[in-house]
C-alpha positions as a Markdown table, in Angstrom:
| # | Residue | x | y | z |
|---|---|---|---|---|
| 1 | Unk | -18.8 | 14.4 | -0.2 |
| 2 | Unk | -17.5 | 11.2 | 1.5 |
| 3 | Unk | -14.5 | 11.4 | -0.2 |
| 4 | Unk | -12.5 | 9.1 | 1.6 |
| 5 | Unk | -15.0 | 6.3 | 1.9 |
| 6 | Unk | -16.1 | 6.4 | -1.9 |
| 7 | Unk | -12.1 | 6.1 | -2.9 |
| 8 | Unk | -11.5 | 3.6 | -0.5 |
| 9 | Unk | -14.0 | 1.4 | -2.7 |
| 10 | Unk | -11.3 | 1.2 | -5.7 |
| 11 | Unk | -8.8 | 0.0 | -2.9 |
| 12 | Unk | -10.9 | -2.6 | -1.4 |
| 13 | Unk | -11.4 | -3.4 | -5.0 |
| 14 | Unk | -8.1 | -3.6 | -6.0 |
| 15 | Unk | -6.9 | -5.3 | -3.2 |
| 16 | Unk | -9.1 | -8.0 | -3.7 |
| 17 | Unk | -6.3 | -9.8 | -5.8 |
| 18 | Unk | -2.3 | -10.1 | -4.7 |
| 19 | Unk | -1.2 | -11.3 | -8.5 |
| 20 | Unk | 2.4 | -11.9 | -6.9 |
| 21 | Unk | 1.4 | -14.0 | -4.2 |
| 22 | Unk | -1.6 | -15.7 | -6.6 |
| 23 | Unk | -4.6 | -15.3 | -4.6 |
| 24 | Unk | -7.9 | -14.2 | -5.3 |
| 25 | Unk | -10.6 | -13.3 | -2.2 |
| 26 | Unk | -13.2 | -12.2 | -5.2 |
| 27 | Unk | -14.7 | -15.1 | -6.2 |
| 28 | Unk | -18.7 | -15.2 | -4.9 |
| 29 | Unk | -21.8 | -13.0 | -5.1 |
| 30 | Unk | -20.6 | -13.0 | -0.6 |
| 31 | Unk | -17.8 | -11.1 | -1.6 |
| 32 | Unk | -18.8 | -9.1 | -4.2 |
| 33 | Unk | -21.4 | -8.1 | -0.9 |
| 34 | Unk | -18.5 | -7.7 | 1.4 |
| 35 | Unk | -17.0 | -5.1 | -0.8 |
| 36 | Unk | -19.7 | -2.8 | -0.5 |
| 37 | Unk | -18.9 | -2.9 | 3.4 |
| 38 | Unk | -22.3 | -0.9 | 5.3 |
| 39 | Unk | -24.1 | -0.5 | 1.9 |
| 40 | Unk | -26.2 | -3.4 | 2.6 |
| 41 | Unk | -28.7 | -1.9 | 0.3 |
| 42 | Unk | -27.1 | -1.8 | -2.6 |
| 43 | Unk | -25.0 | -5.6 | -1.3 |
| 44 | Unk | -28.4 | -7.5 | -1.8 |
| 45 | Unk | -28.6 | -6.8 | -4.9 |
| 46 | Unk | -25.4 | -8.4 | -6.2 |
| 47 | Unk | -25.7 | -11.9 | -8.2 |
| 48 | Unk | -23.0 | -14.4 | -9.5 |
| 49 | Unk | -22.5 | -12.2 | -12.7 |
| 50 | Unk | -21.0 | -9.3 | -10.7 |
| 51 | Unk | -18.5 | -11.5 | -9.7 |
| 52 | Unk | -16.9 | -11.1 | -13.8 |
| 53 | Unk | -17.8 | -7.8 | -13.7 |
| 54 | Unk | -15.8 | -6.7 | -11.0 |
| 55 | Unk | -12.7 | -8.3 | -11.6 |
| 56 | Unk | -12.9 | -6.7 | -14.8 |
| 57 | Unk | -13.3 | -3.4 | -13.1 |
| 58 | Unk | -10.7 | -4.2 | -10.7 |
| 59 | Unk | -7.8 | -5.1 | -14.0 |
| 60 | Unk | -8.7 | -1.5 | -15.4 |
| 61 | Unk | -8.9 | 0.2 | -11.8 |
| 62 | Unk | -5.2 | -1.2 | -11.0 |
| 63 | Unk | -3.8 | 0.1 | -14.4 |
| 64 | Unk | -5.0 | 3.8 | -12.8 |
| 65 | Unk | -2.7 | 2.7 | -9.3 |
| 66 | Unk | 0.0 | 1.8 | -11.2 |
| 67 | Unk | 0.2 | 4.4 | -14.1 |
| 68 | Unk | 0.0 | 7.1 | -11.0 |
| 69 | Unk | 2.9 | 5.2 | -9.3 |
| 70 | Unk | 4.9 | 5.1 | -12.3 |
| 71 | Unk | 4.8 | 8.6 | -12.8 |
| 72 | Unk | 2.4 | 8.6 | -15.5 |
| 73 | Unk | -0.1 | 11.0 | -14.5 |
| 74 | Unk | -1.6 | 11.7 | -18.4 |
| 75 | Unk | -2.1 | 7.8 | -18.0 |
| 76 | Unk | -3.4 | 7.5 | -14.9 |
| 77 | Unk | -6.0 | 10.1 | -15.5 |
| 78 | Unk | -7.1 | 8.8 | -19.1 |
| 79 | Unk | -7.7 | 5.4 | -17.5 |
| 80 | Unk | -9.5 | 6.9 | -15.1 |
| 81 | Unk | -11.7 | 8.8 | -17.5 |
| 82 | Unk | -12.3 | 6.2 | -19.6 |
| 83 | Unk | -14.3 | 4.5 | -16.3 |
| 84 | Unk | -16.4 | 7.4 | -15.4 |
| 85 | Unk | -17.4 | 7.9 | -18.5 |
| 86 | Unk | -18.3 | 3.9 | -18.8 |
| 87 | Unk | -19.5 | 4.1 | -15.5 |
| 88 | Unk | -21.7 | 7.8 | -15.0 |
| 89 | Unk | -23.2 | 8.3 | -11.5 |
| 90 | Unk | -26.0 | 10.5 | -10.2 |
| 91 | Unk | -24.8 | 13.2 | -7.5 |
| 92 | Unk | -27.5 | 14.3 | -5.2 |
| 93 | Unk | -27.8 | 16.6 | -2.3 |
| 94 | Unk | -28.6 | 14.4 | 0.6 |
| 95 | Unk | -28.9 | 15.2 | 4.8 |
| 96 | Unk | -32.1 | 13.9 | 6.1 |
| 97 | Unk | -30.9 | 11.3 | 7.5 |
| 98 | Unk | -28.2 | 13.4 | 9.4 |
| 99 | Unk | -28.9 | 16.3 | 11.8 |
| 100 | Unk | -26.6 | 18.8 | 13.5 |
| 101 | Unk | -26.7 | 20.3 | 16.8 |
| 102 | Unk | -29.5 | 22.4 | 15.9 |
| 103 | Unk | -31.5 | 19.6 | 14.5 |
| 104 | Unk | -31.3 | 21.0 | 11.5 |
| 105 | Unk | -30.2 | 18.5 | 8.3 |
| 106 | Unk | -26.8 | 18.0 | 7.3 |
| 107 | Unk | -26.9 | 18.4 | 3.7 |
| 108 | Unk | -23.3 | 16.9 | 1.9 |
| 109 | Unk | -23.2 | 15.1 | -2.0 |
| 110 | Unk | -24.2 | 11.7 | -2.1 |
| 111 | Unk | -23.6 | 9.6 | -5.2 |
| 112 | Unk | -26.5 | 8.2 | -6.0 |
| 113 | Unk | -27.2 | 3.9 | -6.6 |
| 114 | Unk | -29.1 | 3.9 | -10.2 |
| 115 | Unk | -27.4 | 1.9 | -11.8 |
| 116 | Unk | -28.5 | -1.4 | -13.8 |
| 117 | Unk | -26.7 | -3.8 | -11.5 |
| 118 | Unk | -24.4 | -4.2 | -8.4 |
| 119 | Unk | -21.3 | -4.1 | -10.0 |
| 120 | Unk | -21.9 | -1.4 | -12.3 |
| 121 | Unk | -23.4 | 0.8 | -9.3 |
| 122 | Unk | -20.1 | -0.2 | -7.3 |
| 123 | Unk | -17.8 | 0.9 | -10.7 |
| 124 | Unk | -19.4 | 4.0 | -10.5 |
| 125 | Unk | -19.0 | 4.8 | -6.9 |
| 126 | Unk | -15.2 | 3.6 | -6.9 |
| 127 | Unk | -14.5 | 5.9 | -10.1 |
| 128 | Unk | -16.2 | 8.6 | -8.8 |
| 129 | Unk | -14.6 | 8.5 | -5.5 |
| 130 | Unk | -10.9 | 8.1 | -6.9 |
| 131 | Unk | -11.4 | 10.5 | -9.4 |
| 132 | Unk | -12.1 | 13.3 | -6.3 |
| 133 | Unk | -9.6 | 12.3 | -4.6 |
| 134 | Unk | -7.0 | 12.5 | -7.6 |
| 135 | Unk | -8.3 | 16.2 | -8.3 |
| 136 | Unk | -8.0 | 16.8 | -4.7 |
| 137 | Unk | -4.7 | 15.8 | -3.5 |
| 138 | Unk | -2.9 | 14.7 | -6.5 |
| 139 | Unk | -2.0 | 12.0 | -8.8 |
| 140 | Unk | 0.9 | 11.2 | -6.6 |
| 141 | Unk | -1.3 | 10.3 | -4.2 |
| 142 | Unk | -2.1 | 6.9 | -5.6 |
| 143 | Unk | 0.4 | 4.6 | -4.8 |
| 144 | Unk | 1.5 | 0.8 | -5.5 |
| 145 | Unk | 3.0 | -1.1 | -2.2 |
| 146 | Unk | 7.1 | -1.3 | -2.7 |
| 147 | Unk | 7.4 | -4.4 | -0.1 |
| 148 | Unk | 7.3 | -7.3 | -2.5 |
| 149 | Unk | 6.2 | -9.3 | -3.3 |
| 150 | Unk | 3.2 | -7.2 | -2.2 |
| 151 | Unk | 1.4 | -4.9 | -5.1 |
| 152 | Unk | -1.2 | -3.9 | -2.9 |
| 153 | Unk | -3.1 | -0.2 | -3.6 |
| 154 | Unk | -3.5 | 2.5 | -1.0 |
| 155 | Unk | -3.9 | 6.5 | -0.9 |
| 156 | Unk | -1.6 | 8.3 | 0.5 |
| 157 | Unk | -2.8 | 10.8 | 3.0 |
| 158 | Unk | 0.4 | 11.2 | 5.0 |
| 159 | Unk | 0.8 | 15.2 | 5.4 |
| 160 | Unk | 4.4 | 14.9 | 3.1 |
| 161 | Unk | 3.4 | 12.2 | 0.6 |
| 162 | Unk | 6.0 | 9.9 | 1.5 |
| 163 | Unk | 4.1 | 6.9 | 2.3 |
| 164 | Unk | 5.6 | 4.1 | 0.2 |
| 165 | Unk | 3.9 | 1.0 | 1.8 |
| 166 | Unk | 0.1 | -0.3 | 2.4 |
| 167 | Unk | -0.1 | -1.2 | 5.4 |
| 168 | Unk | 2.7 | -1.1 | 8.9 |
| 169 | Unk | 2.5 | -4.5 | 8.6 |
| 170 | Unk | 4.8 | -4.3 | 5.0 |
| 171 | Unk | 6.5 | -0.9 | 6.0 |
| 172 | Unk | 8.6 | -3.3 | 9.1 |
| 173 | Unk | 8.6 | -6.0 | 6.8 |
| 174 | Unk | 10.5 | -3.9 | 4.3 |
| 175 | Unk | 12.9 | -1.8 | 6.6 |
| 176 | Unk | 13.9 | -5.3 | 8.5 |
| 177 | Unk | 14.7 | -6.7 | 5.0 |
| 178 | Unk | 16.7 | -2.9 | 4.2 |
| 179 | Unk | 18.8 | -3.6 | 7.5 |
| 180 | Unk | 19.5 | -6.9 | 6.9 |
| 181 | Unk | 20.8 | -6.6 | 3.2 |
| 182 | Unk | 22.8 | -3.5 | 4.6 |
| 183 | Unk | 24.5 | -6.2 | 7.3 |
| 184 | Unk | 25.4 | -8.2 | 4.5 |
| 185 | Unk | 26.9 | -5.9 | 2.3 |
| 186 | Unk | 28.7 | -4.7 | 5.4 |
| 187 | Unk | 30.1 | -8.4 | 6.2 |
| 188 | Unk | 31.2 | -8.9 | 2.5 |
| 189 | Unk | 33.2 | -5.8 | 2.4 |
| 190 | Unk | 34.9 | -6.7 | 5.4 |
| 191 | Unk | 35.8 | -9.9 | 4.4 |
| 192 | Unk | 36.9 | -8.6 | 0.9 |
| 193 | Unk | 38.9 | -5.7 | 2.4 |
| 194 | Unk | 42.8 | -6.4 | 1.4 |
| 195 | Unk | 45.1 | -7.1 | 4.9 |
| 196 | Unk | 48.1 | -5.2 | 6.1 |
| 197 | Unk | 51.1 | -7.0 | 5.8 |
| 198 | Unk | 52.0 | -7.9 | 9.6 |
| 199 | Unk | 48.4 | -7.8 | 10.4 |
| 200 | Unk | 47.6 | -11.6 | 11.1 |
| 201 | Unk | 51.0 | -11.7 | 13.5 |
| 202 | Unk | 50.8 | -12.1 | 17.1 |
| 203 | Unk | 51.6 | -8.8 | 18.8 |
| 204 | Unk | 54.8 | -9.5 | 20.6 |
| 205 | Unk | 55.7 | -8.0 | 24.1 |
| 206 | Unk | 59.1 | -5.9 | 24.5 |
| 207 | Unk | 62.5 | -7.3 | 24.1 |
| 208 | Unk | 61.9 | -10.8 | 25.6 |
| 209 | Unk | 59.6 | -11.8 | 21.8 |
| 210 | Unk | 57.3 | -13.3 | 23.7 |
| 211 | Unk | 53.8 | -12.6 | 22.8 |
| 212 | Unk | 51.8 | -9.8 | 25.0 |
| 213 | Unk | 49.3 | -12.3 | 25.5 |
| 214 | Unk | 51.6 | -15.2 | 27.2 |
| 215 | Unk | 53.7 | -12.4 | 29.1 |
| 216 | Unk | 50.7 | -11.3 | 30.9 |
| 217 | Unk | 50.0 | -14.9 | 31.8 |
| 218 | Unk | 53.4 | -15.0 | 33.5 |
| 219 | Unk | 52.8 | -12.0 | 35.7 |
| 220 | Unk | 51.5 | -13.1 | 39.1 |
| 221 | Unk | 48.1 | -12.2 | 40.1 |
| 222 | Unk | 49.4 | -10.2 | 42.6 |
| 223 | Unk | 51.4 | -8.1 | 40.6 |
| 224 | Unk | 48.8 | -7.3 | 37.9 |
């Protein structure tokens, strides 16, 4: 099974709309077709109408990212459920199209396109594919961008599960924000921190109370 391709569907789904930053790339039948990415066959068939359907798919699927990053995996799972069992699919043994070494097929799960329209056929596939990879890996494994304002899904395949961003691009964004706030804090405690008595006085040089700064301008180069 194509695991990782079929869950990425939900992402590229999900991704579609950034509600914190208010924009919205899902709003044509030629990007309802850009979603499906090299499933051209089952692109053309998309109209205007999959458009609704899809965003409404894409509300429910983004409750299942962020009940799992909440820590609600009973959540995450029912709402999950709840879309397979809206949206069935049709697993079939497929291969001959692929050949190994030997020539022989390649025979792997395919989820089968049967359903009544693009969008539907696309809810399917995404549900299916997320649901695998949830069973697989774990719940914890769907996670919710913490750079804000980006909300962005992702899967976390990182071998220790500590990814906690979407993309590079938000993980610098994030730790240069961290280091900066940190510099801050820093600069405020210093300048908060109570002062010695005697502190702010010029230090004074020997008997002469002169201060150690004009006494070594009154040595001679020479002697110095």
């Amino acid at each position: 099974m194509e695991l990782a391709y079929y869950s990425d569907l939900a992402v590229r789904l999900v991704n579609s709309e950034e509600p914190a930053r208010g924009t919205d790339t899902l709003t044509s039948v030629e990007a309802v077709r850009e979603l499906f990415g090299v499933s051209q066959q089952a692109a053309r068939r998309a109209t205007d109408a999959d458009v609704t359907r899809l965003r409404s798919v894409r509300a429910r699927l983004r409750a299942v990212f962020e009940a799992a990053a909440g820590g609600d995996e009973v959540l995450a799972v029912d709402l999950l459920n709840a879309l397979l069992i809206e949206f069935p699919v049709s697993p079939q043994i497929s291969g001959h199209e692929n050949r190994d070494e030997d020539g022989r097929p390649d025979w792997h799960m395919h989820i089968a396109d049967y359903a009544a329209n693009a969008g539907a056929g696309y809810a399917a596939t995404a549900s299916m594919g997320l649901a695998f990879h949830l069973t697989e890996l774990g719940v914890d494994r769907l996670g919710i961008c913490e750079a804000p304002p980006c909300r962005n899904a992702y899967l976390d395949t990182s071998t220790n599960r500590s990814r906690r961003y979407c993309s590079d691009r938000c993980a610098t964004r994030a730790n240069v924000a961290a280091y900066r706030a940190r510099k801050r804090l820093d600069a405020e405690r210093s300048d908060s921190a109570p002062r010695q008595p005697g502190n702010d006085r010029p230090e004074r040089s020997g008997r002469t109370g002169r201060t150690a700064d004009s006494a070594h301008d009154s040595i001679p180069v020479s002697d110095r």
